[in-house]
C-alpha positions, 0 to 999 in steps of 0.5 A: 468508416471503422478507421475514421470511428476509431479517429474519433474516439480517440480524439474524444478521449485525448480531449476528455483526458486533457481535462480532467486527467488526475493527480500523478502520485509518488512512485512506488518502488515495488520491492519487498525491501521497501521497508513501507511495505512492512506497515500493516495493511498498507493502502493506497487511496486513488482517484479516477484518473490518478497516475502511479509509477510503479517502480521495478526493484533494480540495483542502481535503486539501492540508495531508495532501500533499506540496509542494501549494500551498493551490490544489492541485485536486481529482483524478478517481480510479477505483479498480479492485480485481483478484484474484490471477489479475490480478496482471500488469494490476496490474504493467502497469496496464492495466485494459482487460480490464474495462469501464468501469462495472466500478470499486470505488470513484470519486472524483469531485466528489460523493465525498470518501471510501470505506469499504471492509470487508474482509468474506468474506461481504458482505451484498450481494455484487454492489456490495460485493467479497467478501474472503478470507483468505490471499488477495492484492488489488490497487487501482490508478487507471489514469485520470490525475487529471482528469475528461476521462481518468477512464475511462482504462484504461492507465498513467495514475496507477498509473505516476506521473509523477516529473517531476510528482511523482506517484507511482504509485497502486496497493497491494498488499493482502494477507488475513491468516489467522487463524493467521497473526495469532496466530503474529506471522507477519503483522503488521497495522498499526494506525498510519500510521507502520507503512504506512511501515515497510520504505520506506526503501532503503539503497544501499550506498555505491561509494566503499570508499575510507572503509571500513575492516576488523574481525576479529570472532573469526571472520571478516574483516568489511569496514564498508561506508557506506551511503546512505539514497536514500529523500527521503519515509522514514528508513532503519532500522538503522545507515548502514553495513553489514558483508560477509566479506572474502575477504582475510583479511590486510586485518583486519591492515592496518587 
């Protein structure tokens, strides 16, 4: 009886997951010299039933990272995922609260990429998380990309290395609900130019010598240069921006 129940529910989930199994997104090369992961903040957008792989930093990737020579080594990743009630371990990466044997996913020798379903009712709950929309997930790697510190449970790759040009392991990955999606209120990227959208900082230039002022019918504008800081991402938009101009006699000078 238990056996022909367990048929069924199979069968039942094959048939709902043929139907509406979400998009499968770009690949994701978990590797703190994956210049990506230098963007601020950065944070995937999924849908229910979205697909991710989640690429294992190894050698024969070298060509997909930043300014690695052709005998960069392979790197020792354990990938945590915690839930919004740990949202202070992902800023501190600290995942000591957790032992050690408690990881989604490992990136070692044997495994060279991970499939991650964002489903909200895993076939088998205990070794495949359970997602749910509207929701908010974090990954960090708190081990420090060799073997010896892979079960590391402090800092490590998830606060990078500047000087090493590593950056830091861990995104932000947020559910979107279904009504969000068809309001365009929550945009999931389908390509990997769209991971990057929104890394690019403009810094507002000090030097206001250069600026200069225009009169838009209404206000005093002054234009301001600004300075892309960013060396992985173009800035969008223009290299100067606008700010009212409390004197309103500068428009007249000039």
């Amino acid at each position: 009886m238990k056996f022909s129940r367990l048929i069924t529910v199979l069968i039942w989930r094959c048939y709902f997951h043929s139907e509406t199994f979400g998009a499968i997104l770009p690949s994701l090369l978990w590797d703190p010299r994956n210049y990506l992961f230098s963007c601020e903040n950065l944070t995937l957008k999924v849908q229910i039933d979205d697909r991710i792989n989640l690429i294992c930093p190894k050698a024969e990737l070298n060509t997909l990272q930043l300014d690695q020579t052709p005998n960069a080594p392979d790197l020792f990743e354990k990938v945590y995922l915690l839930n919004e009630n740990q949202f202070l371990n992902y800023q501190t990466c600290n995942t000591s609260f957790l032992p050690s044997s408690n990881f989604a996913w490992l990136c070692n020798k044997k495994d060279t990429s991970h499939l991650i379903v964002f489903d909200n009712n895993p076939l088998d709950p205990k070794s495949k998380p359970k997602f749910v929309a509207g929701l908010t997930y974090y990954l960090i790697s708190t081990s420090e990309q060799t073997e010896s510190k892979l079960n590391q449970n402090i800092g490590g790759s998830c606060r990078g290395n500047p000087s090493k040009k590593l950056f830091t392991l861990k995104l932000k990955i947020y559910v979107c609900k279904k009504d969000e999606v068809e309001n365009k209120m929550c945009e999931v990227c389908q390509t990997v130019s769209c991971y990057e959208k929104g890394c690019g900082k403009w810094l507002t230039s000090s030097d206001l010598t250069i600026s200069n002022h225009i009169w838009n019918g209404s206000h005093c504008l002054r234009k301001l240069p600004r300075q892309c800081i960013s060396p992985y991402f173009q800035c969008d938009g223009l290299p100067y921006s606008y700010e009212v101009e409390n004197n309103k006699e500068a428009c007249k000078l000039g």
